[in-house]
C-alpha positions in Angstrom: 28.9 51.6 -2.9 29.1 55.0 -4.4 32.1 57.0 -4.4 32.8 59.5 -1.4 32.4 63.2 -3.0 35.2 65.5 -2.6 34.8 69.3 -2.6 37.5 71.3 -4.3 37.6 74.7 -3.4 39.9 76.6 -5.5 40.6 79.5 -7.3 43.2 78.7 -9.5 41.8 77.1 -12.3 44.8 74.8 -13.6 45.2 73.8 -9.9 41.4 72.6 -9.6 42.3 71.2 -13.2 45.0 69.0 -12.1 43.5 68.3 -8.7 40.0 67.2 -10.4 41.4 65.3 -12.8 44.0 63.5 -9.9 41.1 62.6 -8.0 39.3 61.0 -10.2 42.0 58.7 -10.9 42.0 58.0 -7.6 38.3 56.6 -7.3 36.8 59.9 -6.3 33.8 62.2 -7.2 34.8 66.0 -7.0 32.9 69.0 -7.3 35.0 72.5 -7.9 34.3 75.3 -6.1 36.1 78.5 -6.7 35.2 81.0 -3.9 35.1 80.2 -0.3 31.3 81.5 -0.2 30.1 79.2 -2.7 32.1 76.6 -1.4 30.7 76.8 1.9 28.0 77.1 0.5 28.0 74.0 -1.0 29.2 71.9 1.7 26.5 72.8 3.8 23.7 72.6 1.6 24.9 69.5 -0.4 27.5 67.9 2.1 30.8 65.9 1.1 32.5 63.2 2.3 36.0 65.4 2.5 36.9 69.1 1.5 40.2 69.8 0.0 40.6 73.7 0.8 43.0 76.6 -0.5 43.9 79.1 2.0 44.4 82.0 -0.5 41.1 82.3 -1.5 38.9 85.8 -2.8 36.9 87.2 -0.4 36.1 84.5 2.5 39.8 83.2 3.3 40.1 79.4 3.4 40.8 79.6 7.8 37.0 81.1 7.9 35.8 78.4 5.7 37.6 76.1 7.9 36.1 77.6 11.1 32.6 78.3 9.8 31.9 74.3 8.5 33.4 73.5 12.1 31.0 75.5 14.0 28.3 74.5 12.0 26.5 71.0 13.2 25.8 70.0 9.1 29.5 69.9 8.7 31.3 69.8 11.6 32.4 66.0 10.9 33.7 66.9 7.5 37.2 66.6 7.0 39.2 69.2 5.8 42.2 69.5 3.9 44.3 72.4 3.7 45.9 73.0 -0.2 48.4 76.1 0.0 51.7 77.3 -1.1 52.0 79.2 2.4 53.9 76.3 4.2 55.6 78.4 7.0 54.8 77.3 10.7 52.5 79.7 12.0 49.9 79.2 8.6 50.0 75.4 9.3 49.4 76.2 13.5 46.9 78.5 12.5 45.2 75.8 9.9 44.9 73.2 12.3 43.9 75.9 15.1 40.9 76.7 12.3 40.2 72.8 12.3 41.7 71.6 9.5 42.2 67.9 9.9 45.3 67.9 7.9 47.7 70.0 5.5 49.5 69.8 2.5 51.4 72.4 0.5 51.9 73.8 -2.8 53.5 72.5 -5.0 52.8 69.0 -4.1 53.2 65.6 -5.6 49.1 63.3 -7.1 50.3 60.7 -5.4 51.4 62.1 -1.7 48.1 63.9 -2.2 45.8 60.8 -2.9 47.5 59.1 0.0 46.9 61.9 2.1 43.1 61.7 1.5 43.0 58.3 1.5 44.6 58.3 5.1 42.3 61.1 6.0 39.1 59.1 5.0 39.8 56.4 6.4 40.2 57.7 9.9 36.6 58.3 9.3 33.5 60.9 11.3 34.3 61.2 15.3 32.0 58.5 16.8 29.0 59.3 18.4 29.5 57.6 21.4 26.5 56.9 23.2 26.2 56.2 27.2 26.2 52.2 26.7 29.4 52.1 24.6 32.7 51.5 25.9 35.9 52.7 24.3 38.7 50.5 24.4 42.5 52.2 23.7 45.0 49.5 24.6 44.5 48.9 27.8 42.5 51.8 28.6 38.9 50.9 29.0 36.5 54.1 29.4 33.0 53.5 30.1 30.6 57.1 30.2 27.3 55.8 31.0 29.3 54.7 34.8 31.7 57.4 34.9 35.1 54.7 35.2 38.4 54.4 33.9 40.1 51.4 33.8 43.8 50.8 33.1 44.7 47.2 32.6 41.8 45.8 35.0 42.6 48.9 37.8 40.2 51.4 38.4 41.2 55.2 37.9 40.1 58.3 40.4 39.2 61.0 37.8 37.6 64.2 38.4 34.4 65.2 36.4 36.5 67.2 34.5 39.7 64.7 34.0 36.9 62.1 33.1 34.9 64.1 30.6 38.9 65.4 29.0 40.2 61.6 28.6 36.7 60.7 26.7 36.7 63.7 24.6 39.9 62.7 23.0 39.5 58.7 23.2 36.6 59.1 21.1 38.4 60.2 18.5 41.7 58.7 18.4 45.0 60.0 16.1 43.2 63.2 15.2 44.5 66.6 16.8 42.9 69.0 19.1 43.7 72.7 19.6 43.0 73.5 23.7 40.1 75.6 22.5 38.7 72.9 20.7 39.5 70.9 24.1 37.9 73.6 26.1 34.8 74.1 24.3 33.8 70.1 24.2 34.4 70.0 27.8 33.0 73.2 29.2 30.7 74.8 26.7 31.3 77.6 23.8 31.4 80.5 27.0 33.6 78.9 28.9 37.4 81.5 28.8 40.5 79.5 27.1 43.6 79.7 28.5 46.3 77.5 27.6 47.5 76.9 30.7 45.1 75.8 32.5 44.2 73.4 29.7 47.7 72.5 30.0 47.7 71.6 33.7 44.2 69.5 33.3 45.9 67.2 30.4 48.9 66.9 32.8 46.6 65.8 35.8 45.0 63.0 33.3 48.4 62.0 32.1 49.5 61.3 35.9 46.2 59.6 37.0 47.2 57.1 34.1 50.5 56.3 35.2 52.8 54.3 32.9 49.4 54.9 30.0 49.7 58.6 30.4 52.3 58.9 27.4 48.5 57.7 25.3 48.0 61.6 25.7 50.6 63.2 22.9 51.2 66.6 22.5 51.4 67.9 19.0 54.2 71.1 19.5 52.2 74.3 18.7 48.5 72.7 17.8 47.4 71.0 21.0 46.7 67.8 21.8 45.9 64.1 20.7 45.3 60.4 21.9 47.7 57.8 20.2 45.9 55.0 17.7 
């Protein structure tokens, strides 16, 4: 099996140094990158299996890297990384707000950073989910070919809406979702985001679900995720 290719994009030199030569320790292939052009560049021509990403970067910043690969279908299942020494709140909110699939800040320690990766990796590409397949979450059985929820053998009332919520963020569980992200899967890329109401249609699933509800975690300032 070949090794998964990681994309480095970085514009410190001894940084992408020390990050290259970490990774490849750790089983990897990497390829460095030092502008967010070419490394968008890159991952959309040549595709990765992860991309470990500096915020500070010349010209395109690393949060419109993050956005751009995203938005775009050859990349969107990509993870990304975030590698920066800005490690206040409101740069990791806006980070994961961009997409990024995790975060890690400068300076940071091979091994913490390999782990991370590896933990990111493993949680592997959001599954396409097709109308025959079933996703099971503990007791929670959701079935989108019929339209039915389940919840340890009983049968939920959802709303199309509700429904289409719950199965956006069962298909992918343990990863996080900003409301836009939430909004945009459910409704389209026209539909207006407002927190709120976003807020008010995750606490309408959580009740339909009873004593299953607490599945649906919130993640303080980022949005919103279903528990592995």
């Amino acid at each position: 099996m070949p090794k998964p290719v990681i994309l480095i994009v970085e514009d410190e030199e001894d940084i992408a140094e020390l990050l290259d030569y970490n990774l490849q320790r750790g089983g990897y292939r990497t390829v460095k990158t030092h502008t967010g052009e070419d490394g968008l560049d890159h991952a959309l021509d040549e595709g990765c299996d992860l991309v470990l990403l500096d915020l500070m970067l010349p010209g395109m910043g690393g949060l419109e890297v993050c956005r751009r690969l995203k938005e775009d279908k050859r990349a969107a299942e990509i993870p990304v990384m975030m590698l920066t020494a800005k490690g206040e709140e409101d740069d990791i909110i806006a980070g994961f707000a961009a997409g990024a699939d995790d975060y890690i800040t400068k300076p940071f320690r091979p091994k913490v950073l390999l782990a991370r990766v590896n933990a990111v990796l493993r949680r592997g590409p959001a599954r396409r989910v097709s109308e025959d397949d079933v996703l099971e979450i503990g007791e929670l059985l959701i079935h989108p070919g019929r339209h039915e929820v389940t919840a340890a053998g009983q049968g939920l009332d959802m709303t199309r809406t509700e429904f289409q919520i719950l199965h956006f963020l069962a298909s992918r569980p343990g990863w996080v979702f900003t409301r836009r992200q939430i909004v945009r899967a459910v409704h389209g890329e026209d539909y207006p985001v407002t927190g709120r109401s976003v807020d008010v249609q995750i606490a309408a699933v959580r009740r339909k679900l009873g004593p299953h509800g607490s599945m649906i975690q919130t993640v303080r300032g980022v949005g919103y995720k279903m528990g592995e």
